[in-house]
Biopython code that builds the backbone (N, CA, C, O; Angstrom):
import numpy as np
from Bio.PDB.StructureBuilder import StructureBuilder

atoms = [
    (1, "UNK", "N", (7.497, 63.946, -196.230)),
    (1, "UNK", "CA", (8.547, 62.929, -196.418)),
    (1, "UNK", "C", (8.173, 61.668, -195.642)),
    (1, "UNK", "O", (7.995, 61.697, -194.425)),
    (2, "UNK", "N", (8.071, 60.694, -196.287)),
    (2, "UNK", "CA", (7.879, 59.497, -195.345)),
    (2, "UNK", "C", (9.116, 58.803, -194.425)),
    (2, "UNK", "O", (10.337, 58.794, -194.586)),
    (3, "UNK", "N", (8.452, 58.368, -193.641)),
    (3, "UNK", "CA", (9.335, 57.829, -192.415)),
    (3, "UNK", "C", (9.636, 56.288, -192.599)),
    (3, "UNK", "O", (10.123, 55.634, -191.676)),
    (4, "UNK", "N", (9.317, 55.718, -193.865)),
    (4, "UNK", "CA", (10.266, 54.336, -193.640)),
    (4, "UNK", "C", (11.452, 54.687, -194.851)),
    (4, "UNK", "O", (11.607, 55.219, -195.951)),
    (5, "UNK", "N", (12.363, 53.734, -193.414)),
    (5, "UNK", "CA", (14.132, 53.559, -193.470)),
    (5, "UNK", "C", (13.991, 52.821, -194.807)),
    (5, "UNK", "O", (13.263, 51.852, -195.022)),
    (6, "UNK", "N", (14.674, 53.338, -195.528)),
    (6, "UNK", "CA", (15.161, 52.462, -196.549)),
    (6, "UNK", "C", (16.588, 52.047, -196.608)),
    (6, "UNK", "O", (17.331, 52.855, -196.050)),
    (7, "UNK", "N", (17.204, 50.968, -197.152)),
    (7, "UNK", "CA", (18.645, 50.598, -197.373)),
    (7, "UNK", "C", (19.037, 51.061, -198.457)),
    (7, "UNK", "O", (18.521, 50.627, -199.487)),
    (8, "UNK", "N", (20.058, 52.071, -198.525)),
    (8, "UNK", "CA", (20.261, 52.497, -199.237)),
    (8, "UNK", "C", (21.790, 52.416, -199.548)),
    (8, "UNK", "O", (22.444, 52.696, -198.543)),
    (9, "UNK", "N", (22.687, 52.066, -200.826)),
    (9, "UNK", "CA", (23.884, 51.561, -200.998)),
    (9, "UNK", "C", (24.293, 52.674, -201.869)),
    (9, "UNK", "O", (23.434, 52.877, -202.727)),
    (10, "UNK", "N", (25.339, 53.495, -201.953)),
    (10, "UNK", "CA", (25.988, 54.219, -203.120)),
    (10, "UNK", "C", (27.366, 53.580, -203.719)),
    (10, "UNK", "O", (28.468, 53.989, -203.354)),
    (11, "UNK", "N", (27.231, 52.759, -204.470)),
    (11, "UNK", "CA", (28.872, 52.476, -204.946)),
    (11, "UNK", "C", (29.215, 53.360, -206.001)),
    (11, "UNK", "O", (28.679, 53.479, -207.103)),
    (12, "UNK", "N", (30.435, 54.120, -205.387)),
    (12, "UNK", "CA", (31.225, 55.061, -206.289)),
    (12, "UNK", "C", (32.293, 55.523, -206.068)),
    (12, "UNK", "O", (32.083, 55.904, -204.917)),
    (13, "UNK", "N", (33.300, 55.795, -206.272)),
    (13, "UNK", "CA", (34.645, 56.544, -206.759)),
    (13, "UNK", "C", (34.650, 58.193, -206.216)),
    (13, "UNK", "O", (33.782, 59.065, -206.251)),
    (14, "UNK", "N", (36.121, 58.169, -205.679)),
    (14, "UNK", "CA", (36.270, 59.655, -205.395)),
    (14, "UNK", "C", (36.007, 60.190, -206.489)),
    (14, "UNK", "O", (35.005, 60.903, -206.552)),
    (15, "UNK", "N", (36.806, 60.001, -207.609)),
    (15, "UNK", "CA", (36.886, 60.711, -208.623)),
    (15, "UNK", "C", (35.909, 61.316, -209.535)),
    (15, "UNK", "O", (36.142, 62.289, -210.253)),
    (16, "UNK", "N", (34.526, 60.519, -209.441)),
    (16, "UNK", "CA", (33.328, 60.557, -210.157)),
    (16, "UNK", "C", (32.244, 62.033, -209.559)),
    (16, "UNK", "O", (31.731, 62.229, -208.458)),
    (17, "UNK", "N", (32.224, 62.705, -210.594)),
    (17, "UNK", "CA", (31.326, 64.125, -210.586)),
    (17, "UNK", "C", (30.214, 63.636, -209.956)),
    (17, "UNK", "O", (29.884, 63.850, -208.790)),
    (18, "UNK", "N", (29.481, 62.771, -211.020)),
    (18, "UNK", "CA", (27.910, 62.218, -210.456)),
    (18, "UNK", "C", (27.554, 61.826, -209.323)),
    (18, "UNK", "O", (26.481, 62.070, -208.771)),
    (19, "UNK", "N", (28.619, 61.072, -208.842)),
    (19, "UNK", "CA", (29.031, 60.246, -207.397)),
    (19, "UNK", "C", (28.182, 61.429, -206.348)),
    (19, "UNK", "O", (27.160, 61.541, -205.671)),
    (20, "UNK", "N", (29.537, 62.263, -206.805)),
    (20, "UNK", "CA", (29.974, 63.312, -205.656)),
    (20, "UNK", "C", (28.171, 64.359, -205.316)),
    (20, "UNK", "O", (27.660, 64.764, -204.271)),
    (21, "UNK", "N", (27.675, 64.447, -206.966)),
    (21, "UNK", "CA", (26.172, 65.345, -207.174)),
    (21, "UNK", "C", (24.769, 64.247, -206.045)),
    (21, "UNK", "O", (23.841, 64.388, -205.249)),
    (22, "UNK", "N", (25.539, 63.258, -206.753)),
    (22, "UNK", "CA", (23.822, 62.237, -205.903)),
    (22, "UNK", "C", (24.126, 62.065, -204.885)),
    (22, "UNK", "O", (23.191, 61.679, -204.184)),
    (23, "UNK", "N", (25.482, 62.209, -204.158)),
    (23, "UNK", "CA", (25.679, 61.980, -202.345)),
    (23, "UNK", "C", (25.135, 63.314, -201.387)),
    (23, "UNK", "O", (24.573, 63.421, -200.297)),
    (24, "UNK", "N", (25.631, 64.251, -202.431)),
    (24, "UNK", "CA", (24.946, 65.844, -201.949)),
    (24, "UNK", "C", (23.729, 65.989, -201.862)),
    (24, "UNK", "O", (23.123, 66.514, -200.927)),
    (25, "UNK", "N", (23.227, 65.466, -202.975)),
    (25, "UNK", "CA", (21.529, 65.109, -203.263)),
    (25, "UNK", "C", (20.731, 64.423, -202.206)),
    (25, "UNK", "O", (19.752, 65.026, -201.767)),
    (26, "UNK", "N", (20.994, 63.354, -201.786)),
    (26, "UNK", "CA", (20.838, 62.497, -200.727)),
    (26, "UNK", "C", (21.294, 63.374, -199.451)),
    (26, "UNK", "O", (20.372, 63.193, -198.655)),
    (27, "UNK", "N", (22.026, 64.041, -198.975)),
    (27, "UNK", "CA", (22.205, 64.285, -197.973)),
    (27, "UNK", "C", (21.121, 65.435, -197.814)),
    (27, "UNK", "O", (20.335, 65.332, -196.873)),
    (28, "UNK", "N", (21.008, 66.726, -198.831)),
    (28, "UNK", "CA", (19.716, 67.558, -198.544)),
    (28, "UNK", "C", (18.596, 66.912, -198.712)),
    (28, "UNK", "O", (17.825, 67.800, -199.075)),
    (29, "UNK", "N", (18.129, 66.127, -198.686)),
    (29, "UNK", "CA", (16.973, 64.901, -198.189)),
    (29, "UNK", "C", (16.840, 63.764, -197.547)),
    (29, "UNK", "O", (16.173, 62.730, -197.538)),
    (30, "UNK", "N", (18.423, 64.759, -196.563)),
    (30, "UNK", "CA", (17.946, 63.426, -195.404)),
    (30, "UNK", "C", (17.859, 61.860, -195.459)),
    (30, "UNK", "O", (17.379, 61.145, -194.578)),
    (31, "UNK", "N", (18.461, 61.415, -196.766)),
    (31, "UNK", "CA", (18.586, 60.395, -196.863)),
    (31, "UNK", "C", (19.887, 59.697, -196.261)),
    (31, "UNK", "O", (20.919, 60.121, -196.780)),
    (32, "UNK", "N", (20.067, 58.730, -195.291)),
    (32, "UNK", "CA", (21.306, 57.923, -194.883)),
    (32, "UNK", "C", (21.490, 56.903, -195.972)),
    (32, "UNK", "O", (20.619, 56.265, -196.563)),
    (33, "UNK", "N", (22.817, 56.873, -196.122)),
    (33, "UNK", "CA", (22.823, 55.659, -197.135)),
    (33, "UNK", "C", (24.799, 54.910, -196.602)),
    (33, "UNK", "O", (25.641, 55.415, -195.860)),
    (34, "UNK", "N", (24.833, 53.522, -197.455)),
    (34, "UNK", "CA", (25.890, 53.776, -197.269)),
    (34, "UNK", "C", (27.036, 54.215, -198.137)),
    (34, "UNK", "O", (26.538, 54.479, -199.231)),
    (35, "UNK", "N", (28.359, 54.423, -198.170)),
    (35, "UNK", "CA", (28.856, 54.690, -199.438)),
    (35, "UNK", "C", (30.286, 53.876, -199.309)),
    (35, "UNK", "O", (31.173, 53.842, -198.456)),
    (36, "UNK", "N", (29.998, 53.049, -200.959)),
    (36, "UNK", "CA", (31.016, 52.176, -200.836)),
    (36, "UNK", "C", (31.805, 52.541, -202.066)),
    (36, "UNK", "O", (31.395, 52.496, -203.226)),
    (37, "UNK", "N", (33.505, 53.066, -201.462)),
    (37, "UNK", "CA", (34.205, 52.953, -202.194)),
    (37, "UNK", "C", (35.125, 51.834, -203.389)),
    (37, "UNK", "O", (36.234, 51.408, -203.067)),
    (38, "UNK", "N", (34.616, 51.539, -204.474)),
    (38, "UNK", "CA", (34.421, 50.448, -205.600)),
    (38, "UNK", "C", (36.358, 50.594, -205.856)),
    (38, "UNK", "O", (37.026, 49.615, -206.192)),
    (39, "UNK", "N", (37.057, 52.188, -205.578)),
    (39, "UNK", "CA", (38.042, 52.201, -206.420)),
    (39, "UNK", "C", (39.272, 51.416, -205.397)),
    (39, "UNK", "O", (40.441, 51.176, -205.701)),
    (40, "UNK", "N", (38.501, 51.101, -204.010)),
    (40, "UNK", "CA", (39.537, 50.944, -203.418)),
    (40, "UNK", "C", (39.254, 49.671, -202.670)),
    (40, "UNK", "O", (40.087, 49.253, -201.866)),
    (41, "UNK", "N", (37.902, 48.902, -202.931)),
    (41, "UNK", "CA", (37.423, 47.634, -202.790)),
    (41, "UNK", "C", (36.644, 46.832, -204.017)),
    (41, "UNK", "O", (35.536, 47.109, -204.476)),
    (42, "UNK", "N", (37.793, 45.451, -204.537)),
    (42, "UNK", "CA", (37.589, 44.886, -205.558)),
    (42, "UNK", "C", (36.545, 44.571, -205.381)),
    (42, "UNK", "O", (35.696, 45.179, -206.032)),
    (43, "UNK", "N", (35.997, 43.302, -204.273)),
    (43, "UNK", "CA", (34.806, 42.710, -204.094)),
    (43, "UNK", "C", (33.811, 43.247, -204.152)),
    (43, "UNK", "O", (32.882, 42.805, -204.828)),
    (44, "UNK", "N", (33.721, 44.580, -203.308)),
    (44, "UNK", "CA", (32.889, 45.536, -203.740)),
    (44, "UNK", "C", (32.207, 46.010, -205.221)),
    (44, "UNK", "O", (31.064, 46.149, -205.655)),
    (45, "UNK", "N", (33.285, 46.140, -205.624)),
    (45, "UNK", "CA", (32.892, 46.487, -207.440)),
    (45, "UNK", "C", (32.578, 45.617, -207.647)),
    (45, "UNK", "O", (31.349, 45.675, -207.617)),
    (46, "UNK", "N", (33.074, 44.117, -208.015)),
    (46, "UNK", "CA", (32.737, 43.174, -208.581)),
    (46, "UNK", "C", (31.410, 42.659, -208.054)),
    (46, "UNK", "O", (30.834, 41.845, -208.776)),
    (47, "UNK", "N", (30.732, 43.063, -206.706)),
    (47, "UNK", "CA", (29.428, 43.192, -206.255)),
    (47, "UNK", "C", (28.575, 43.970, -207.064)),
    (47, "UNK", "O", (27.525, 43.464, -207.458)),
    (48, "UNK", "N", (28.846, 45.022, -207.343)),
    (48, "UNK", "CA", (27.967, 46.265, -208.225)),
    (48, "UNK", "C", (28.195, 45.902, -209.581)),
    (48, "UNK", "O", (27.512, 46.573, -210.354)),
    (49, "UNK", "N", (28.736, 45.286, -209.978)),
    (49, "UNK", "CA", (28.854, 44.916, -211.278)),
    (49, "UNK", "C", (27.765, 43.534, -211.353)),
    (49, "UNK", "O", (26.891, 43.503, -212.220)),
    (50, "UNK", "N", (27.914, 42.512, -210.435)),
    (50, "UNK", "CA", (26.855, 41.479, -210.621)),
    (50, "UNK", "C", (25.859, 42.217, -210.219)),
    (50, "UNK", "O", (24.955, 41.430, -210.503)),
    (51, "UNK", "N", (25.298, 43.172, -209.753)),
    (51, "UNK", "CA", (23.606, 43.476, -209.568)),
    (51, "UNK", "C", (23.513, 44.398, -210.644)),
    (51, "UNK", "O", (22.381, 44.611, -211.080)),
    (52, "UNK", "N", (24.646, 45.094, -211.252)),
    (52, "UNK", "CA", (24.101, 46.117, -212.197)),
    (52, "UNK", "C", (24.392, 45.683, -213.438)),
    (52, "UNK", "O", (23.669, 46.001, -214.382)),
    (53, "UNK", "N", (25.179, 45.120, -213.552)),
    (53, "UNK", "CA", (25.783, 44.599, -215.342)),
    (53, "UNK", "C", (26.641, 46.118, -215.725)),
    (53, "UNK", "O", (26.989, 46.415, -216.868)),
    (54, "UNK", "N", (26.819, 46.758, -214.804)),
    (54, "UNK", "CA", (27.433, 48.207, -215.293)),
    (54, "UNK", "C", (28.820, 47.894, -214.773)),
    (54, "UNK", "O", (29.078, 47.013, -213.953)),
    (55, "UNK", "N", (29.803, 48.832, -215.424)),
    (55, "UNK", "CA", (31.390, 49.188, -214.786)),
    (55, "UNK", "C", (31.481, 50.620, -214.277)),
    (55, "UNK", "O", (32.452, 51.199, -213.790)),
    (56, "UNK", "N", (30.006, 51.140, -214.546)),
    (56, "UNK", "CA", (30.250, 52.929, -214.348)),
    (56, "UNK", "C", (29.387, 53.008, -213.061)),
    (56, "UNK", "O", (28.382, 52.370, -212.747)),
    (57, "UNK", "N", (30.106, 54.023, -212.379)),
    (57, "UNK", "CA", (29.519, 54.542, -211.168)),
    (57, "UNK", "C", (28.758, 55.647, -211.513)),
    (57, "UNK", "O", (28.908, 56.193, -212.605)),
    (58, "UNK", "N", (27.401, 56.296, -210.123)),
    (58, "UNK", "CA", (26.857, 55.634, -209.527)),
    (58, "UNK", "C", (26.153, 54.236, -209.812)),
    (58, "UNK", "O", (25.388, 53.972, -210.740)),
    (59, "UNK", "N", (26.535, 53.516, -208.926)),
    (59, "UNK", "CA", (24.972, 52.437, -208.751)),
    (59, "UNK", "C", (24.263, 52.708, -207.834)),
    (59, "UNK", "O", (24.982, 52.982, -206.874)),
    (60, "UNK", "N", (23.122, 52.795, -207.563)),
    (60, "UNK", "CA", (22.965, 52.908, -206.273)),
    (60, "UNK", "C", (21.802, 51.424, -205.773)),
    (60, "UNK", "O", (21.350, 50.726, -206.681)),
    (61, "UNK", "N", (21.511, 51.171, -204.585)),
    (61, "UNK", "CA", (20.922, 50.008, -204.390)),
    (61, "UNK", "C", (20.438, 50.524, -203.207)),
    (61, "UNK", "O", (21.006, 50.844, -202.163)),
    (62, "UNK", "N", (18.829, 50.559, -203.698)),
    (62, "UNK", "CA", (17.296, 51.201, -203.022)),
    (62, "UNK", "C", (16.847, 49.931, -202.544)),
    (62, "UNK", "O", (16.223, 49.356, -203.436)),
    (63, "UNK", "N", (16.941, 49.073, -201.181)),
    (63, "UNK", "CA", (15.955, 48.057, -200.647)),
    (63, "UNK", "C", (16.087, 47.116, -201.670)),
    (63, "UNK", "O", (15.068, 46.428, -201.720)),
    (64, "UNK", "N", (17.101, 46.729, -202.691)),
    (64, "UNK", "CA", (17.002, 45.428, -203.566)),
    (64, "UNK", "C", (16.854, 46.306, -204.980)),
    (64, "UNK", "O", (17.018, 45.563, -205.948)),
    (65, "UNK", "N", (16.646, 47.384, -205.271)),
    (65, "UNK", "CA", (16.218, 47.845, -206.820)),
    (65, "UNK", "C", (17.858, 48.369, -207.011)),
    (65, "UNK", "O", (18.649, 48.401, -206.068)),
    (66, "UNK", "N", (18.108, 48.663, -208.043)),
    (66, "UNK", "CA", (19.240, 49.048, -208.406)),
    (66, "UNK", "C", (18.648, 50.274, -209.979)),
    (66, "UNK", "O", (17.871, 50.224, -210.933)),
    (67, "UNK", "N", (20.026, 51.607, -209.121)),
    (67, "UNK", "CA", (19.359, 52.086, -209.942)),
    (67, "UNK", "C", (21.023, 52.599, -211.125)),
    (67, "UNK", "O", (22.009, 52.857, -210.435)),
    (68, "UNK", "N", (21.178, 52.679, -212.187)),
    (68, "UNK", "CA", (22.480, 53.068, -212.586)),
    (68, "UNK", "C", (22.624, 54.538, -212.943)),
    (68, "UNK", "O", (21.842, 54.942, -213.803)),
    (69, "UNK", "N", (23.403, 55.322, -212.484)),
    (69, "UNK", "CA", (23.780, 56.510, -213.066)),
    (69, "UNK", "C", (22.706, 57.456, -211.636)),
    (69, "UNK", "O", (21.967, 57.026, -210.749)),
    (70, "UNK", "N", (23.166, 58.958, -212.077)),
    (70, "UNK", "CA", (22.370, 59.952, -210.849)),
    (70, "UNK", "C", (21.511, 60.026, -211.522)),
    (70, "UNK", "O", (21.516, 60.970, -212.313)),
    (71, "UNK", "N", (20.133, 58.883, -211.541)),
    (71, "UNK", "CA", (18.853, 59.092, -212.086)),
    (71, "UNK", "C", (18.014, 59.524, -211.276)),
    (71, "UNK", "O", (17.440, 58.651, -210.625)),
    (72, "UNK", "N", (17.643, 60.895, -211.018)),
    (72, "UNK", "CA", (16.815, 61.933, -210.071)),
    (72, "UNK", "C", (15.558, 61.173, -209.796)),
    (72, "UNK", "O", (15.196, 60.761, -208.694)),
    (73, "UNK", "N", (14.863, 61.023, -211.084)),
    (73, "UNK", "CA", (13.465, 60.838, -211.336)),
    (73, "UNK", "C", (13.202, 59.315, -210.277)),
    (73, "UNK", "O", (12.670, 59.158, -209.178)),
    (74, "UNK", "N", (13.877, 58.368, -211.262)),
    (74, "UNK", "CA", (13.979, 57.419, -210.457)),
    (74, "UNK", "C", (14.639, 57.057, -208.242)),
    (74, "UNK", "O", (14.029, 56.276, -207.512)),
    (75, "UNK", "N", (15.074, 57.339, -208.081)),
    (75, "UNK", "CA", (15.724, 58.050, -206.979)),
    (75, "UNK", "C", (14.310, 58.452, -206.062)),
    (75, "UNK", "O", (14.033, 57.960, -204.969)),
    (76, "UNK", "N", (13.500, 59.474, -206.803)),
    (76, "UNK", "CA", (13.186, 60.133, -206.000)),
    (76, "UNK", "C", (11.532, 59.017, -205.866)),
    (76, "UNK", "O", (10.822, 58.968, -204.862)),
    (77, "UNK", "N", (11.369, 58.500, -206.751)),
    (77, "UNK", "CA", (10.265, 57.526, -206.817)),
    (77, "UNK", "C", (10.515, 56.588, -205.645)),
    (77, "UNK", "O", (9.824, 56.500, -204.630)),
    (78, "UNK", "N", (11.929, 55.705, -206.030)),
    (78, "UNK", "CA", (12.359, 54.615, -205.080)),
    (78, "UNK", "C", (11.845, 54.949, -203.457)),
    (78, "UNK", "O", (10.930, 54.372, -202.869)),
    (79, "UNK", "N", (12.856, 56.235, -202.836)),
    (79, "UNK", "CA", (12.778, 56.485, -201.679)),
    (79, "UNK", "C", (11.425, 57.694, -201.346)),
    (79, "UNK", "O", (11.655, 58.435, -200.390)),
    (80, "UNK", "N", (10.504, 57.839, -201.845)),
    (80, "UNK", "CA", (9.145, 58.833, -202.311)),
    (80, "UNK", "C", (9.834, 59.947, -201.394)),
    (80, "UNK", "O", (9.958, 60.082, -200.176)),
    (81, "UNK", "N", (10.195, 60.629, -202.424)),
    (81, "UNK", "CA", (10.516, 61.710, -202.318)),
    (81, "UNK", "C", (9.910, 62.890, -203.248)),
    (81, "UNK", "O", (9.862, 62.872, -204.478)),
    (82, "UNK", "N", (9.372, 64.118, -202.225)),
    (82, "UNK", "CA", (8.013, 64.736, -202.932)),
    (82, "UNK", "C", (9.761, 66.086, -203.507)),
    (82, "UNK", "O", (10.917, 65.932, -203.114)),
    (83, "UNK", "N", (9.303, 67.089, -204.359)),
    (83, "UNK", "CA", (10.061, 67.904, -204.684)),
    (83, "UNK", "C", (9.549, 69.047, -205.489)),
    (83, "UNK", "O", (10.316, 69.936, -205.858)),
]
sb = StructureBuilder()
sb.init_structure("model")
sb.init_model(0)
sb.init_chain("A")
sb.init_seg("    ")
for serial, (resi, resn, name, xyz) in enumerate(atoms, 1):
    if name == "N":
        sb.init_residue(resn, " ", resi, " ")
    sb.init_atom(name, np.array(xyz, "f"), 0.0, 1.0, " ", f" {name:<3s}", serial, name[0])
structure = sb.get_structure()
């Protein structure tokens, strides 16, 4: 596993399955990230919406890349993650 910190952003919703799968995901790999609740901060969303062009959660935001939805493959490229 490599040792550089990445910034890592999760905007998502209690309510969201995927949310809830890629935060679990991230946590058994040790990944810190932060997690920003979209349902209960406008600016917030309306942030993830200008970098993603999406209304659906996850987004997540890898060091400036943005990735939409719990895309594993991608995810695991961004932060090199072996598996």
């Amino acid at each position: 596993m490599s040792e550089k910190k990445h910034k890592v952003k999760v905007f998502s919703t209690p309510s969201c399955s995927y949310c809830s799968m890629e935060k679990d995901w991230l946590k058994e790999h040790k990944i810190e990230f932060e997690d920003i609740d979209v349902s209960m901060d406008q600016e917030a969303a309306n942030k993830m919406v200008e970098k993603s062009g999406q209304m659906g959660v996850p987004v997540t935001d890898i060091d400036g890349e943005i990735v939409v939805g719990f895309d594993k493959e991608k995810l695991k490229k961004l932060l090199d993650i072996k598996e």
